[in-house]
ZANU-844546 format. One line per 10 residues: number of its first residue (from 1); their letters; for each residue y, x, z of C-alpha. Coordinates in nm, 3 decimals, padded with zeros to 5 digits. Each point is the difference from the previous one (the first is absolute). Layout:
N
NUM = a = Y X Z; ... .
***
This chain:
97
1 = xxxxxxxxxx = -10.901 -08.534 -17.532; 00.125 -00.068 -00.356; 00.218 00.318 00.015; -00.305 00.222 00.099; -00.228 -00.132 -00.274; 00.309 00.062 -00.295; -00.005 00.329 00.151; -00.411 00.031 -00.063; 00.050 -00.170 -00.337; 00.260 00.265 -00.132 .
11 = xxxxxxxxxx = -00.132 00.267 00.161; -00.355 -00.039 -00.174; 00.162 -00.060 -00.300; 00.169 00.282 00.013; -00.322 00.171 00.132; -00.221 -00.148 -00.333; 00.302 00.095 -00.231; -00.018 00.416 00.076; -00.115 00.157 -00.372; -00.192 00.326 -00.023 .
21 = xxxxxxxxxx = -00.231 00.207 00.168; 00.183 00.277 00.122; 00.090 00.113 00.326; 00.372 -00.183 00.008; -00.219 -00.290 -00.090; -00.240 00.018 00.244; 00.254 00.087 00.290; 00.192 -00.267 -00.110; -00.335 -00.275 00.028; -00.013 00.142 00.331 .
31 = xxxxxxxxxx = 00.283 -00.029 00.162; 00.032 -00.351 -00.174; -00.355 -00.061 00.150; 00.070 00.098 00.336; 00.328 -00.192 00.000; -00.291 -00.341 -00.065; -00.198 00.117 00.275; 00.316 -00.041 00.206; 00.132 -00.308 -00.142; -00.396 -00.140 00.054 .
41 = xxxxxxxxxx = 00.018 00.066 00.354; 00.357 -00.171 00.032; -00.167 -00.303 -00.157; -00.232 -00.021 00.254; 00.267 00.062 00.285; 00.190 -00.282 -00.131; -00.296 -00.227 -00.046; -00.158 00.111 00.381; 00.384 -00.065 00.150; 00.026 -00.300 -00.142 .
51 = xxxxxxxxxx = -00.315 -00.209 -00.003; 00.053 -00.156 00.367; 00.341 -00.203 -00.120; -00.149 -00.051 -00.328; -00.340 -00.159 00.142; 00.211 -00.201 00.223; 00.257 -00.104 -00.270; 00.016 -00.428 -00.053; 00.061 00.130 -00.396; -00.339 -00.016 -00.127 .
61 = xxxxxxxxxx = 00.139 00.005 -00.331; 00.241 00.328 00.085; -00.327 00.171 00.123; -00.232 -00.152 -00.308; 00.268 00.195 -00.233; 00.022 00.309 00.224; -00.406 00.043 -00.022; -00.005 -00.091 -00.414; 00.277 00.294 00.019; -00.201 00.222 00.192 .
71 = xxxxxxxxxx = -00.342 -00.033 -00.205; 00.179 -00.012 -00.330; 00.138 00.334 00.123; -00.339 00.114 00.091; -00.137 -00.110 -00.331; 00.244 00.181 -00.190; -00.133 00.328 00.127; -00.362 -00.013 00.093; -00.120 00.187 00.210; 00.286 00.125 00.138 .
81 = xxxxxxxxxx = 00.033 -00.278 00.317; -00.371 -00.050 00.098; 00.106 -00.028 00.416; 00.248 -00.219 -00.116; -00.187 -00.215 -00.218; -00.204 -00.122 00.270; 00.233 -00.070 00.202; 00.197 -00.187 -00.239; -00.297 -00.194 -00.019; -00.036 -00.022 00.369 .
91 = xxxxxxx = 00.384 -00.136 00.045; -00.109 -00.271 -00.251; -00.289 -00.136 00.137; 00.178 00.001 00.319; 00.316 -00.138 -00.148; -00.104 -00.304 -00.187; -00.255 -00.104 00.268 .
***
């Protein structure tokens, strides 16, 4: 998981860091955009594969700090993970009860 979210980091900044208005420039944005899209839906691959082992993990401090990972992730592009903000949200609830 914390492989595919460095990828998402660098990749957006490298998405937010293209200068200009020209047509490079907006190729480049959307390549760069459609490489998030992809990276997005790995995220939620990851996250779907995994939550069985991680609901049923003893660790409930491993899966406190894989959740705080996951919304401070979220948070750091809003807007972006709105299916995955809910279930992060979901996995907690379920997680710490």
């Amino acid at each position: 998981m914390h492989e595919v979210l460095r990828e998402y980091e660098l990749t957006y900044r490298e998405w937010n860091n293209v200068k200009g208005t020209d047509t490079q420039a907006a190729r480049k944005r959307d390549g760069l955009l459609s490489r998030l899209q992809d990276i997005r839906h790995a995220i939620s691959n990851v996250c779907r594969r995994n939550a069985h082992s991680l609901s049923e993990a003893p660790d409930l401090e491993l899966i406190t700090a894989i959740n705080e990972a996951l919304k401070d992730a979220i948070k750091a592009v809003p807007g972006t993970f709105s299916a995955l903000t809910r279930s992060a949200e979901r996995f907690a609830a379920r997680a710490l009860n």
